[in-house]
C-alpha positions in Angstrom: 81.5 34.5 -44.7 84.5 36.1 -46.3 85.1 39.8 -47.4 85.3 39.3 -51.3 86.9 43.0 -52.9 85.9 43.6 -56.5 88.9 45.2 -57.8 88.5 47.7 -60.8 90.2 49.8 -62.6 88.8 53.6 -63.6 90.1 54.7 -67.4 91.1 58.4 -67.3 90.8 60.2 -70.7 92.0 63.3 -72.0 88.8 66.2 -72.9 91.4 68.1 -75.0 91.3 68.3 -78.9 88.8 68.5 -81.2 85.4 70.0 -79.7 83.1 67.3 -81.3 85.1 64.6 -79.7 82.8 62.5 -77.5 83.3 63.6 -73.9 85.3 61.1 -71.8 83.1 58.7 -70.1 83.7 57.7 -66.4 83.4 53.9 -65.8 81.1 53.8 -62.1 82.9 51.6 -59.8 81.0 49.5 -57.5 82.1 48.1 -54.1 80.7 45.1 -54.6 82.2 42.7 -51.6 80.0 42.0 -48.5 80.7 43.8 -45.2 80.7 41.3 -42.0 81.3 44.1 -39.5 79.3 47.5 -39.0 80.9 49.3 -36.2 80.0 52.9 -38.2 77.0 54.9 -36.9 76.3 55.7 -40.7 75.6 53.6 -43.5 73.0 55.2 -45.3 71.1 54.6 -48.4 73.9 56.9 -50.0 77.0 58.7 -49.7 76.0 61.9 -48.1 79.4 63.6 -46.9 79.7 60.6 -44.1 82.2 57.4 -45.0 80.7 54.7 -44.9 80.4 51.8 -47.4 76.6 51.9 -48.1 76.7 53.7 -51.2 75.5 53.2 -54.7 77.9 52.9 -57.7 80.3 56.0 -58.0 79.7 58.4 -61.1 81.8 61.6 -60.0 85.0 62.4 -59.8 87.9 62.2 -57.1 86.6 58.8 -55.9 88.0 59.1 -52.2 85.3 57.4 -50.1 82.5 59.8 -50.5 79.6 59.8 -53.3 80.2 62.2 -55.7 77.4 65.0 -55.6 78.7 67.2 -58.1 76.3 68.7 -61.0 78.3 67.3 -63.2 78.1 63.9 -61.8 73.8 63.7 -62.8 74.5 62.1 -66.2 76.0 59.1 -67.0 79.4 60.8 -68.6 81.0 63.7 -67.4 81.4 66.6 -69.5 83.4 68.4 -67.1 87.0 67.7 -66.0 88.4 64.6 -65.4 88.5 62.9 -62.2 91.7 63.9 -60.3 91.2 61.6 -58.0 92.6 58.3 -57.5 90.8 55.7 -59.6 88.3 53.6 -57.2 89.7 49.9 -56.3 86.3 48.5 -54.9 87.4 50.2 -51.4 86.5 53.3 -50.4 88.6 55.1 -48.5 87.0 56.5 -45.9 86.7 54.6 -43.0 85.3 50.8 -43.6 82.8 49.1 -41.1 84.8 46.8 -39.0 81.8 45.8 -36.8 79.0 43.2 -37.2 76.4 43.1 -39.5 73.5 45.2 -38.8 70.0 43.4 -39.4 68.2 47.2 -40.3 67.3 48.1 -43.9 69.7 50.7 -43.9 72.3 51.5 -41.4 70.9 54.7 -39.5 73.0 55.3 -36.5 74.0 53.5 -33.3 76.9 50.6 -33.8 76.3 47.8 -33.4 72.1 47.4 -33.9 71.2 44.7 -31.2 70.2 42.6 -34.4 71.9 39.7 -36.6 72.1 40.9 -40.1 72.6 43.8 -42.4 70.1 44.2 -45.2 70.9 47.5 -46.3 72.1 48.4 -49.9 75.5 47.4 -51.1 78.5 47.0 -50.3 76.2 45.6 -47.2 74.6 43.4 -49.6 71.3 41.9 -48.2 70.9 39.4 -45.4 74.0 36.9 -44.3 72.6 33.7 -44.3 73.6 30.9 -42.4 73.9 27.9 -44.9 73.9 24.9 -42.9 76.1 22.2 -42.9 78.0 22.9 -39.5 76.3 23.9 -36.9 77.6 25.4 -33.3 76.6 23.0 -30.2 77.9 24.0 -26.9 80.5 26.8 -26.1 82.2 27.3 -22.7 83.2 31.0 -22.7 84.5 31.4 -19.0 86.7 29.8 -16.6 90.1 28.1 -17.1 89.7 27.4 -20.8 86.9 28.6 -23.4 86.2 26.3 -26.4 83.5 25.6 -28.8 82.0 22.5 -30.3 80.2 22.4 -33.4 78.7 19.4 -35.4 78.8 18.5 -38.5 74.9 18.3 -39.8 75.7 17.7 -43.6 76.5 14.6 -45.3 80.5 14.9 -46.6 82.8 15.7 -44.4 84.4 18.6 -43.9 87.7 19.7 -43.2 87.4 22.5 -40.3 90.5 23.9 -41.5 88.7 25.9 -44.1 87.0 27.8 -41.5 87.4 30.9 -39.4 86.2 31.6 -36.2 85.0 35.3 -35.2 84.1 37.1 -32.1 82.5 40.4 -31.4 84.1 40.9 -28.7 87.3 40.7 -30.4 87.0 41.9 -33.8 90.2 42.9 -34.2 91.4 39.4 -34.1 89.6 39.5 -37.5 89.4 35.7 -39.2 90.4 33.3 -36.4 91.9 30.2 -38.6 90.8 26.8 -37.4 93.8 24.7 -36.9 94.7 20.9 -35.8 96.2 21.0 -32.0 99.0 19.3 -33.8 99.6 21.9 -36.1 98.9 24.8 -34.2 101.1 27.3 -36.5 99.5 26.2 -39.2 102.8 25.2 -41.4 102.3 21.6 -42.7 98.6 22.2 -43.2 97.0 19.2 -41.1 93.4 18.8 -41.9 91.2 18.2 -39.6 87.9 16.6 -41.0 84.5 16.3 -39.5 82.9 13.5 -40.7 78.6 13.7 -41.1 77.2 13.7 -37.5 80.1 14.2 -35.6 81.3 16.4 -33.1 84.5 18.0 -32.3 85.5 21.1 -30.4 88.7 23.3 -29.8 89.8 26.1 -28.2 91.8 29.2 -28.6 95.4 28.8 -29.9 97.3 29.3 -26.9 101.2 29.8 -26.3 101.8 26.1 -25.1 100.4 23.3 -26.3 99.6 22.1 -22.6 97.2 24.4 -22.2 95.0 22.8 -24.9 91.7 21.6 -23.3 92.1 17.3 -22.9 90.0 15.6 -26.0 90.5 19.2 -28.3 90.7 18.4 -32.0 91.8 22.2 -33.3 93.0 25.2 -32.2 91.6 28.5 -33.9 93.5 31.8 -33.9 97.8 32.8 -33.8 99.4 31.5 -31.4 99.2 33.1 -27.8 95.6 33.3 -27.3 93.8 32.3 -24.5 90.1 34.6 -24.1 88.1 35.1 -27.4 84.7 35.7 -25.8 83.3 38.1 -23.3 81.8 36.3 -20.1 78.5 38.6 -20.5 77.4 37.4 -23.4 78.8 37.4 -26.9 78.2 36.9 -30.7 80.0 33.9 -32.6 80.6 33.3 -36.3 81.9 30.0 -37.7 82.5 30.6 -41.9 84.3 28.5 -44.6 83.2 27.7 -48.1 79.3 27.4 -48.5 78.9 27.0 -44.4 78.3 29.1 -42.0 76.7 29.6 -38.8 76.5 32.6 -35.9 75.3 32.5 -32.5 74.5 35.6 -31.0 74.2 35.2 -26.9 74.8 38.8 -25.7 71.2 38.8 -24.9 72.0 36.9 -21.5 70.7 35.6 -17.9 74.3 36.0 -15.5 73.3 37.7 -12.3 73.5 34.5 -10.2 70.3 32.7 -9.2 68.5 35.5 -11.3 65.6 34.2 -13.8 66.2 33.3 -16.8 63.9 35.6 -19.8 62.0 33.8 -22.9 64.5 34.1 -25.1 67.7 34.8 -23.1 71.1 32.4 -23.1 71.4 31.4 -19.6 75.2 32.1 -18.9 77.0 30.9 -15.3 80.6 31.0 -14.9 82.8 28.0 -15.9 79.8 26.2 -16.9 79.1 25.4 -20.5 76.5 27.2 -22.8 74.8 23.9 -24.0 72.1 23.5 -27.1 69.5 21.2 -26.4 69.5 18.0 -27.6 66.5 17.5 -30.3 66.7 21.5 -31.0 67.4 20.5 -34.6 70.1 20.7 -37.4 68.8 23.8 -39.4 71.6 26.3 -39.2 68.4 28.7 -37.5 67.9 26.1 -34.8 70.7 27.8 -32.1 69.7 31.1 -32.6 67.2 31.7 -29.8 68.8 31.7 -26.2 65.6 29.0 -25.6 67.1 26.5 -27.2 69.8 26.5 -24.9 71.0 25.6 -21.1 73.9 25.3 -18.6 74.2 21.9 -17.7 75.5 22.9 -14.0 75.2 19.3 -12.6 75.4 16.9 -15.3 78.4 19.1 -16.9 80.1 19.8 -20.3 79.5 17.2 -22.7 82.5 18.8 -25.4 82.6 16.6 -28.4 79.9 14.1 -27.4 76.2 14.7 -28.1 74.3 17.2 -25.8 71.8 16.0 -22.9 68.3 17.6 -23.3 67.9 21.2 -21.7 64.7 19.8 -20.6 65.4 17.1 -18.3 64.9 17.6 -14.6 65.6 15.8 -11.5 63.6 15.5 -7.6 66.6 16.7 -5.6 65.0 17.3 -2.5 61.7 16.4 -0.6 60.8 16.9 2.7 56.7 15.4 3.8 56.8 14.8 7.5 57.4 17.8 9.6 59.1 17.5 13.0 60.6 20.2 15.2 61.1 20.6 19.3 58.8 23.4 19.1 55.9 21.5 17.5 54.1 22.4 14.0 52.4 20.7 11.6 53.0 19.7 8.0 50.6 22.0 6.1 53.1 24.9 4.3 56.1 23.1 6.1 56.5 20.3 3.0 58.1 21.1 0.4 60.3 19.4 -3.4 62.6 20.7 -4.9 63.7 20.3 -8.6 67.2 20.3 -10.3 68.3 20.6 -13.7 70.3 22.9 -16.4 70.0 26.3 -15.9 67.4 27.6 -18.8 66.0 24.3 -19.3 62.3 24.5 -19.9 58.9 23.7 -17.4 56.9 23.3 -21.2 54.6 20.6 -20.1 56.3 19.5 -16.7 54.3 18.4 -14.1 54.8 17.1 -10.5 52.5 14.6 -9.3 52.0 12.5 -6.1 50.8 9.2 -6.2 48.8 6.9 -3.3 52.0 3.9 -2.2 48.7 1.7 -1.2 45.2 1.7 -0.6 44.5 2.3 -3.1 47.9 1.8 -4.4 48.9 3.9 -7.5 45.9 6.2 -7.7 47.1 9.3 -8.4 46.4 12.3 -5.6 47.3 15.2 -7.3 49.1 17.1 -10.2 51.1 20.0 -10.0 52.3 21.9 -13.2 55.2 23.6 -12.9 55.0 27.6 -13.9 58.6 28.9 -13.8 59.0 28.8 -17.5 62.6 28.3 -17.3 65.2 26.9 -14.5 66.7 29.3 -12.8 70.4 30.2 -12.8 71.3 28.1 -9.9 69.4 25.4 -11.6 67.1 24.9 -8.3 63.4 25.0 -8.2 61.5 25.0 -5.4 57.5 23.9 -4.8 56.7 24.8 -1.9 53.5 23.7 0.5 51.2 26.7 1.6 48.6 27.1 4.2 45.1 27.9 3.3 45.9 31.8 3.7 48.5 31.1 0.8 51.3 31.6 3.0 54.3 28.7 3.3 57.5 28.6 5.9 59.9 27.0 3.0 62.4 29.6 3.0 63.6 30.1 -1.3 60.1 28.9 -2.4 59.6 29.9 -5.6 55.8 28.3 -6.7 53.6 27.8 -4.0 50.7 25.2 -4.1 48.4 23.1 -2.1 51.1 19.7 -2.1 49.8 18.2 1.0 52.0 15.5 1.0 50.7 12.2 2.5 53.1 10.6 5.3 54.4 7.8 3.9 54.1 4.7 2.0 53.9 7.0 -1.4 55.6 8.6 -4.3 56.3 10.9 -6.1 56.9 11.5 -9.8 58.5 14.4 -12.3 56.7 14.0 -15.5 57.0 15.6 -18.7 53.4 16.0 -20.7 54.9 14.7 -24.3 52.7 12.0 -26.3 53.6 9.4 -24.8 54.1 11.5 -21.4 57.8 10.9 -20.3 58.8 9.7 -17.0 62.4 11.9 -15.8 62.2 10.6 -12.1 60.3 9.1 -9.2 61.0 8.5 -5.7 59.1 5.9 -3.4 58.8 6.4 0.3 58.0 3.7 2.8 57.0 0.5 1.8 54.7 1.0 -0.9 53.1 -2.0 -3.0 52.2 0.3 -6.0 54.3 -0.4 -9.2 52.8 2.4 -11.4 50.5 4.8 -11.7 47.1 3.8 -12.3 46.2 7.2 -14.7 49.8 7.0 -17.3 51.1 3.5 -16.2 54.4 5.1 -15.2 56.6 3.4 -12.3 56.0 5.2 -9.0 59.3 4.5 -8.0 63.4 4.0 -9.0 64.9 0.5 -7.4 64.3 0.7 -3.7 62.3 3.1 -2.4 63.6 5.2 1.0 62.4 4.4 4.3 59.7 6.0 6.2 58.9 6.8 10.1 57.6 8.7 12.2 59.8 11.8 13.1 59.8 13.7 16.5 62.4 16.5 16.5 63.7 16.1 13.0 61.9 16.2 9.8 62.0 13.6 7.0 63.8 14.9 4.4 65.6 13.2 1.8 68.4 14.8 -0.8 70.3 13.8 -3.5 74.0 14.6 -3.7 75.3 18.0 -4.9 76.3 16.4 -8.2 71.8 15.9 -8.7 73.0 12.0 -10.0 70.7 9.5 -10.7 71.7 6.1 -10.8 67.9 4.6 -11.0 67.9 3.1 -7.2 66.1 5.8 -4.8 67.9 4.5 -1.9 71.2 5.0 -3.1 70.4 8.5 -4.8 69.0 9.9 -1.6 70.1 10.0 1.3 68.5 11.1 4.7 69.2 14.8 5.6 67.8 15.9 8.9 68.7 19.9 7.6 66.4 20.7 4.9 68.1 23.2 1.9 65.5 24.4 0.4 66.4 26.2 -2.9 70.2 26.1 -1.5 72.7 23.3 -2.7 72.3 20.0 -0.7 75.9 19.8 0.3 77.8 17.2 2.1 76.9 15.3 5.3 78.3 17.0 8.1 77.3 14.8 11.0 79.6 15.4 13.4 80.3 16.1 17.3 81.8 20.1 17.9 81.8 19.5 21.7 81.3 17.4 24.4 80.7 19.1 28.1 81.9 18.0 30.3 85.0 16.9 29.8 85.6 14.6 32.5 83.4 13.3 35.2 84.0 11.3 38.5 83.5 7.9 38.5 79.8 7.6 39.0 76.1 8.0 36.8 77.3 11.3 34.7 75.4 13.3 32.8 77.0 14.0 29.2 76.1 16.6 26.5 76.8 17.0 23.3 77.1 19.2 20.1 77.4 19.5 16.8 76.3 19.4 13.3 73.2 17.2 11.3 72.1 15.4 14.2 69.0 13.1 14.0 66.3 11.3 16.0 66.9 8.0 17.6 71.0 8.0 17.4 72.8 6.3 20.1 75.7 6.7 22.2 78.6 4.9 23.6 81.0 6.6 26.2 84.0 4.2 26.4 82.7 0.7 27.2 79.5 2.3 28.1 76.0 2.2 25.8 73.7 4.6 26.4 70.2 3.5 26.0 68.3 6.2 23.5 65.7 6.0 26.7 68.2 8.0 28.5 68.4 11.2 26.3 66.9 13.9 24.9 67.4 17.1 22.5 67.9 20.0 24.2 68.2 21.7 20.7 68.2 19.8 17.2 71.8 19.6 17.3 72.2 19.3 21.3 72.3 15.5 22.3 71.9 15.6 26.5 72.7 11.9 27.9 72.7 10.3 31.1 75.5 8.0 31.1 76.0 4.4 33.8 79.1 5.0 36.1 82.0 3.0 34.5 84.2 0.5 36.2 87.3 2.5 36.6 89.0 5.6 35.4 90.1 6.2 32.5 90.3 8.6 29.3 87.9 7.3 26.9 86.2 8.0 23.5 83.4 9.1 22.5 81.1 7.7 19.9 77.6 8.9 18.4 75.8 7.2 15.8 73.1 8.7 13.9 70.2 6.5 12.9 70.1 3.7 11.0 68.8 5.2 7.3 71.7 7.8 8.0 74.3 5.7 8.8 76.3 8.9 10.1 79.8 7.7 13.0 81.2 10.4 15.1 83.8 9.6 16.8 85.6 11.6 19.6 89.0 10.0 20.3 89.5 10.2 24.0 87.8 13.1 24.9 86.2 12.3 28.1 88.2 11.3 31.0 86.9 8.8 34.3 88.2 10.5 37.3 88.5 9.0 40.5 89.8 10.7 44.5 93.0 10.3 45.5 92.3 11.8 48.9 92.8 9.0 52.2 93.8 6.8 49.1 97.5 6.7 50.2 98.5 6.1 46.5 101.4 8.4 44.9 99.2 10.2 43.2 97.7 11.8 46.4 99.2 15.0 47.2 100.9 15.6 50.3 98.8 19.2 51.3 96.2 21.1 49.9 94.5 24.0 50.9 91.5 26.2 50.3 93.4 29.1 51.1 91.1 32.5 50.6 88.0 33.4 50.8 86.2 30.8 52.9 82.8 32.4 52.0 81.4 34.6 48.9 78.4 36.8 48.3 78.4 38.0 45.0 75.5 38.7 42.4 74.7 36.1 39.3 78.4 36.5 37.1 81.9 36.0 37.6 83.3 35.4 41.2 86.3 37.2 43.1 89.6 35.1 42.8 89.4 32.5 45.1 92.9 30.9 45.9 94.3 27.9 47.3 98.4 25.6 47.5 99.6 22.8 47.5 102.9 21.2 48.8 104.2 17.6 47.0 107.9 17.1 48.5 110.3 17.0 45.9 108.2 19.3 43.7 107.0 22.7 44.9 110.1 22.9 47.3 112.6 22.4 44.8 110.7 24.2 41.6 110.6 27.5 41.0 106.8 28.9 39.3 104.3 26.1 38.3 105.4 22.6 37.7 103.9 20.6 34.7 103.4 17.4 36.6 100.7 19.4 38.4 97.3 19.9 37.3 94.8 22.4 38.9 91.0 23.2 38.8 88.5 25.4 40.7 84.8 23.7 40.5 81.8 24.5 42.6 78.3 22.7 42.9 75.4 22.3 45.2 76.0 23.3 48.5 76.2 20.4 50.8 77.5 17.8 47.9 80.6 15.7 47.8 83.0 17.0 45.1 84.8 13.6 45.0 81.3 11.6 43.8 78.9 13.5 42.8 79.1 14.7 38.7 76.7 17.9 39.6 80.2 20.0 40.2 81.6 22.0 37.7 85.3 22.3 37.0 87.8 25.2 35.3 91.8 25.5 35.2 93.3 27.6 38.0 96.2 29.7 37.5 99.7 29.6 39.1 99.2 32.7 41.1 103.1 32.3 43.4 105.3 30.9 45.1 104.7 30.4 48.9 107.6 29.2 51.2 107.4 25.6 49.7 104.0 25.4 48.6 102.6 27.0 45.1 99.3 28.9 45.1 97.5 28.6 42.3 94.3 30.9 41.6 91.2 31.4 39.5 87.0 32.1 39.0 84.2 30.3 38.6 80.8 32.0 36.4 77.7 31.3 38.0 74.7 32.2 36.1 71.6 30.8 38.5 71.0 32.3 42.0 71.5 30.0 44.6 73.6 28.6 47.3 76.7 26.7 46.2 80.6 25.2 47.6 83.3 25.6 46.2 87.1 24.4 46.1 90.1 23.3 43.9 91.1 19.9 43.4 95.1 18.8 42.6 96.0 16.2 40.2 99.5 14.5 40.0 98.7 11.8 37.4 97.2 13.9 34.3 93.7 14.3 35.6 93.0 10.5 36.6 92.7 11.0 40.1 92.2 14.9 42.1 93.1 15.3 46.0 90.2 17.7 47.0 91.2 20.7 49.1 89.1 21.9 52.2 89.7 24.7 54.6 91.8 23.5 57.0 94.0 21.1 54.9 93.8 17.8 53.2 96.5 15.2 51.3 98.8 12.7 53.0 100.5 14.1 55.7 99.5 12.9 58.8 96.1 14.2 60.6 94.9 16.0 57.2 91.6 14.4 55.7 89.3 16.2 53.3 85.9 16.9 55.0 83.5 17.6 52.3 81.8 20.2 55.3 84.3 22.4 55.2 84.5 24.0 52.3 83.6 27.8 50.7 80.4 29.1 50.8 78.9 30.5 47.3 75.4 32.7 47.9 74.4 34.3 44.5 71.6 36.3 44.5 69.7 37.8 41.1 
């Protein structure tokens, strides 16, 4: 709405003369223009020594801002002095309301009232009404670029040029001129017209042209803006000739993953502020923050028409509870929702529905009570026990779900007449096509498998983006790490570790780690498959396997597969390593002399051990090098007393140190950590090939020189007590 000033001019006439003379008569002036903006604490119901631009026609001299209140001002003529004040223009000159209307009778005080409009007595002349004919749609007022949409709802187009864009937040901006992008200055006067039911949406002018938002048909504002609106809420106003049309969202929802209030806009950061779909065209229809939602999955929809704020996804269900410890199902099931953030539960309901026997018959119905989606636009129902209590970490509505093991379904529902079907998800292999109480499909395309878990739970999730491409197994996939009210995120199956690294050429036992593992995934070490019969889960992400001896050394990869309705690969590249003895081999990669040099026995309590140190000579190498050669590889290892380091894969192997050099042999030097009391050997092994092949040392000398052979008998003696 635009400020109109009634200009007038105040006649000043001479009382001197003849006595009779009729006294001169002082013309009341009347601000008679509307005031958008109260940011005063005072416009009363009359000029009472305070400026403000509430008062009633002037009828006293000195017109300077302040009602007259002069005897002499009672009557309708003065018959005292004349006014030696300035004559009144329409503006009084004290200080003018610069804020928004104020919806009170009268303005008493605080600026601005939390309410739309001003219906005090002029110059704040009576209520602002929105007229219709354009009405604002979706705004995005954080993030990279802030814009707003708006629609036109009449029936002639309109040229958006004629309008002005206002903030509260920035009131000084004052009228913000709607612009084409192509014009942004404003100097050849491009229209821009809206043509009845369309949609278009712009942004703040700003300095460059490339920072216009992609698909923008106007700029609004001079040159060089780039923020109009506060990211805690706001109030809008869009005016031009006979239109006009405010939303006020500083009544707001922002503390992340808070609730949203009846009434409240739900605002999240770089996500737009959407109105609903079907909210209507009246210019009253945005007005309540109900109305409106934060389409955080689906995302902005900026000159195209709005998705409704109630329409609501399954994202997540998990039915069959599995875990090394044990449990059971009840208050370990639960299904979570998605949608906009704000959207309404009005008449939503969850229901569960029989797969077969009898197939479609529905089991039960559960309404859902939140009111409104949540800022993070998650939503979980959770399973409790029968003392009301549920494990589902996030849960935010707890029922009796007991959800049947599969074949079965599930459906999302909204109550309208007819009822309306947003989503359903089949498990197993059901033979129901709909529901035999609303005649609504129980499932989307194919439905997802079903089996029997043992360490894992069945849980299957949608996608971060919550998309729904009507096919149930594309749109879910299996996730053996339940999120409950957290986003789904990616797949992360994957192998951290694999321990240990290397093994001798014999039946090895081979662990691994690592993120999203499943039930019944396989593995293949190198050429070698590993039955599923010959593993087990030390933890739910700890894969423990027994693995065949192989045919030969080698450095080889790892790979896991999850199973099948996963479809997770990870792949190691040549992580493990086949190691064969070099000792009595008489190969070059023997060594010529290794030692276990010191101590030949150790006591020692559960921990770390004393250094234990041992050399080796290799002609050509450690006599003609000084410190540690790199062709030379060393580890320290111990195992069960009495066991054959050079075939048995119950040793355990670290990197020794270069300790010195010794005449021509280099000592080398490290610890081993042994947690479990017992009696243990230990030694070091030598490699000259990269860790293929190891010469083992003993205590009185082993390698290829003549009379040295490695006797597995003599080497150090670990006791570890508690």
């Amino acid at each position: 709405m635009r400020l109109l000033l009634s200009i007038a001019v105040v006649s000043l006439v001479c009382a001197c003369g003849d006595a009779d003379r009729t006294p001169p008569v002082e013309r009341p002036v009347r601000d008679a223009g509307f005031v958008r903006f109260d940011a005063r604490p005072s416009d009363a119901s009359s000029d009472a020594g305070t400026p403000s631009d509430a008062t009633s026609p002037d009828t006293g001299p000195s017109d300077r801002g302040f009602q007259d209140v002069a005897d002499l001002d009672a009557v309708s003529s003065d018959l005292g002095p004349v006014d030696l004040g300035q004559p009144d223009l329409g503006i009084d000159d004290g200080s003018v309301d610069s804020g928004f209307p104020d919806a009170d009778s009268v303005d008493v005080g605080t600026h601005p009232d939390a309410t739309p409009e001003d219906v005090g007595p002029p110059p704040d002349a009576g209520v602002v009404t929105q007229q219709g004919g354009l009405v604002i749609t979706e705004l995005m007022v954080s993030g990279a670029s802030e814009w707003i949409e708006v629609e036109n709802v009449g029936t002639t187009s309109i040229d958006l040029t004629d309008l002005v864009v206002r903030t509260f937040s920035r009131s000084a901006l004052g009228d913000m001129t709607i612009r084409a992008v192509t014009d942004p200055s404003g100097t050849a006067g491009t229209a821009v017209p809206l043509a009845p039911s369309a949609r278009a949406f712009g942004s703040p002018n700003p300095a460059s042209a490339a920072s216009i938002p992609a698909g923008a048909t106007f700029v609004f504002g001079a040159p060089g803006l780039s923020s109009v609106f506060a990211d805690g809420g706001d109030l809008v106003e869009l005016s031009g000739p006979g239109l006009f049309d405010r939303v006020d969202f500083r009544a707001a929802a922002t503390v992340p993953g808070s609730a949203v209030g009846v009434g409240e806009f739900p605002l999240v950061s770089s996500v737009s502020l959407t109105l609903s779909a079907g909210a209507g065209t009246s210019p009253t229809a945005n007005d309540s923050g109900d109305a409106w939602c934060a389409p955080i999955f689906t995302g902005a929809t900026p000159g195209t028409v709005n998705l409704r704020c109630d329409t609501f996804v399954i994202s997540e269900f998990s039915y069959d509870y599995a875990s090394l410890s044990g449990g059971v199902d009840d208050a370990n099931e639960f299904v979570e929702l998605a949608g906009p953030a704000g959207g309404s539960f009005t008449n939503l309901t969850l229901v569960t529905v029989e797969g077969t026997s009898p197939a479609g018959a529905v089991d039960r119905s559960v309404a859902i009570s939140g009111g409104r989606m949540p800022l993070d636009g998650l939503w979980v129902v959770a399973d409790r026990d029968s003392s009301g209590m549920t494990q589902i970490a996030n849960s935010d509505q707890l029922e009796n779900l007991d959800l049947e093991n599969g074949p079965d379904a599930l459906q999302l529902v909204r109550s309208d007449v007819p009822p309306v079907l947003l989503d359903a998800v089949g498990y197993g292999a059901i033979t129901a096509t709909n529901d035999t109480t609303r005649g609504l499909a129980c499932s989307e395309g194919t439905p997802v498998s079903d089996w029997n878990p043992f360490v894992h739970a069945l849980d299957f999730a949608r996608s971060d983006a919550e998309s729904d491409t009507q096919n149930n197994l594309a749109d879910f996939r299996y996730d053996p790490s339940p999120t409950p009210g957290a986003r789904n995120g990616v797949d992360q199956f994957s192998v951290i570790d694999v321990s240990p690294r290397s093994g001798v050429v014999a039946t090895a036992t081979i662990t691994l780690t690592g993120r999203d593992f499943t039930d019944g995934m396989s593995l293949r070490v190198g050429a070698q498959d590993v039955p599923f019969s010959a593993c087990d889960y030390p933890g739910p992400d700890v894969y423990r396997c027994l693995v065949p001896a192989p045919v030969a050394a080698g450095r080889v990869d790892v790979t896991l597969t999850a199973r099948a309705e996963h479809g997770g690969v990870a792949v190691m590249t040549q992580v493990f390593t086949w190691t064969t003895s070099a000792n009595e081999s008489g190969l070059a990669s023997e060594a010529d002399y290794v030692n276990l040099q010191y101590p030949p026995s150790i006591s020692m309590a559960a921990g770390t051990s004393p250094m234990i140190f041992a050399r080796i000579y290799e002609q050509g190498v450690t006599d003609v090098t000084s410190g540690p050669s790199a062709s030379i590889l060393v580890e320290l290892g111990f195992g069960p007393a009495g066991t054959d380091p050079r075939s048995s894969n119950d040793w355990s192997f670290v990197p020794a140190a270069f300790n010195v050099e010794y005449g021509n042999d280099d000592e080398y030097m490290g610890t081993v950590t042994v947690t479990t009391p017992g009696t243990y050997s230990y030694t070091h092994r030598f490699s000259l090939d990269g860790g293929l092949s190891f010469t083992y040392a003993d205590l009185d000398g082993a390698g290829q020189n003549g009379g040295l052979d490695f006797d597995p008998t003599r080497l150090g003696a670990l006791t570890v007590t508690p």
